[in-house]
C-alpha positions as CSV (number, residue, x, y, z in Angstrom):
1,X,-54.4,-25.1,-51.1
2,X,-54.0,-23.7,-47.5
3,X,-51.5,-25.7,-45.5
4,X,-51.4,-25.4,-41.6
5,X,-48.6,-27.0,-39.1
6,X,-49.3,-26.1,-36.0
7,X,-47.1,-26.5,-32.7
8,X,-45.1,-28.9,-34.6
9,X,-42.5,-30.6,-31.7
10,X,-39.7,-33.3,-32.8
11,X,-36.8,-34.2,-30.9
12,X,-33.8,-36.8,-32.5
13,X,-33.6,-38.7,-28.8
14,X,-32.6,-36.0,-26.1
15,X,-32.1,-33.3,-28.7
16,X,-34.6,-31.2,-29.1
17,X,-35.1,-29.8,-32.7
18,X,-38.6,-28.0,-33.0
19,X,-40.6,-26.9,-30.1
20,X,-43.9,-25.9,-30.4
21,X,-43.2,-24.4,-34.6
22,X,-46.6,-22.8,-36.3
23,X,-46.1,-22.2,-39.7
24,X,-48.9,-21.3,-42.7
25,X,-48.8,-21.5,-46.3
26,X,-51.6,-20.2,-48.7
27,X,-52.4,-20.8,-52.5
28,X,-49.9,-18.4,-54.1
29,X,-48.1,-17.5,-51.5
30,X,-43.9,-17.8,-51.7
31,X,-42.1,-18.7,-48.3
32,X,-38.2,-18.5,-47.6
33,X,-37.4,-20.7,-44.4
34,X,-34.0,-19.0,-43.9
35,X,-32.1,-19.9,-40.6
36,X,-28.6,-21.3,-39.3
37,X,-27.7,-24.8,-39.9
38,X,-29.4,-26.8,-37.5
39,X,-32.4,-24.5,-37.3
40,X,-35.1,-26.8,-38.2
41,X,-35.5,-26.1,-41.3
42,X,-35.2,-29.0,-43.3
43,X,-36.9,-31.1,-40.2
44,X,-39.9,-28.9,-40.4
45,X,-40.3,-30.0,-44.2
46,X,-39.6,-33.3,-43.3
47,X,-42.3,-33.6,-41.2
48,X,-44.8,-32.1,-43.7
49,X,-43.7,-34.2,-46.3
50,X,-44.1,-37.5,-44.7
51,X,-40.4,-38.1,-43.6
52,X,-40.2,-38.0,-40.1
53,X,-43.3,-38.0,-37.5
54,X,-43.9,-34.8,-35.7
55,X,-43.3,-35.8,-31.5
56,X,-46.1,-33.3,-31.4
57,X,-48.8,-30.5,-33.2
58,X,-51.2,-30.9,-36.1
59,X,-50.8,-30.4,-39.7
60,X,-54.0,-29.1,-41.8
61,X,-54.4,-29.2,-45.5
62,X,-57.8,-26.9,-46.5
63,X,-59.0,-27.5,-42.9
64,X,-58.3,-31.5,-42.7
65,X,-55.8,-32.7,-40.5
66,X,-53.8,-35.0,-42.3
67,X,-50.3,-37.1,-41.5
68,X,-48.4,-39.0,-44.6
69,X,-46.9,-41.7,-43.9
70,X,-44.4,-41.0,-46.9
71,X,-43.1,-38.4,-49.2
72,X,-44.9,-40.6,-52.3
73,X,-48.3,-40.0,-50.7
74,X,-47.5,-36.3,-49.5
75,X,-46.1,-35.4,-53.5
76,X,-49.4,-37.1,-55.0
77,X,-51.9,-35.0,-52.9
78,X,-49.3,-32.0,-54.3
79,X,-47.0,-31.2,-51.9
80,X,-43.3,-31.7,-52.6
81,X,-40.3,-30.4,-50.8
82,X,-37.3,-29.0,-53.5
83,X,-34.6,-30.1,-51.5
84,X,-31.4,-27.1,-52.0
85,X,-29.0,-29.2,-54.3
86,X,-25.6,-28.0,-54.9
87,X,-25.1,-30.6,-57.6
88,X,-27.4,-29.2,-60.5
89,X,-26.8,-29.6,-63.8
90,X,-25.2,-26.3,-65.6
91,X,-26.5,-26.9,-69.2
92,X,-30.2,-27.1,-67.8
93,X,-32.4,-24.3,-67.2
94,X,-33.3,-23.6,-63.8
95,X,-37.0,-25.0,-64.3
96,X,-35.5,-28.2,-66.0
97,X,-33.5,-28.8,-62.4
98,X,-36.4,-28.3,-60.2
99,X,-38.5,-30.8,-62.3
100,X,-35.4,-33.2,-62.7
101,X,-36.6,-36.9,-62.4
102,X,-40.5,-35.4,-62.2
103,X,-40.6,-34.5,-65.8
104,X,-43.7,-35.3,-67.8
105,X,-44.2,-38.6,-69.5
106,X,-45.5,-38.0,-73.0
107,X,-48.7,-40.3,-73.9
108,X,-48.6,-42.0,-77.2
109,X,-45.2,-40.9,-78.2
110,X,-45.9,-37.7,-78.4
């Protein structure tokens, strides 16, 4: 999966918060968005994921533009977004914690 955003704009009223963001993801590649508070960060995912509505830009997934209208629809054509969660639970591993509440269902009781 090759995911493109591509002069991604958003601005909460007056404030801007992105302007003009490119950012590319390829099939098993690892990214860190690192950056003050404030930074974007979490807007930028947002926006991916269906949350908010880019002001601006295009987002590509394997060359097709695409726009979710919600997280639901983003997470079944696989894209997720691991919110950072202080609150995790200590006797889990780490994998158990991502995949909290997304754990899979066992067919036939097995």
């Amino acid at each position: 999966m090759r995911i493109e955003m591509t002069g991604i704009k958003k601005a909460f009223g007056p404030v801007p918060v992105l302007k003009g963001v490119d950012f590319e993801l390829a099939a098993g590649e690892i990214h860190a968005l690192m950056g003050e508070n404030g930074a974007g960060k979490s807007t930028l995912m947002k926006i991916l994921t269906g949350v908010h509505k880019a002001d601006a830009g295009t987002i590509r997934v394997d060359g097709q533009d695409i726009e979710y209208k919600n997280p639901k629809l983003a997470e079944e054509a696989g894209i997720a977004f691991i919110h950072q969660e202080l609150n995790i639970l200590p006797d889990l591993t780490v994998t158990e914690n991502l995949f909290l509440g997304r754990e899979l269902k066992s067919r036939f009781g097995i």
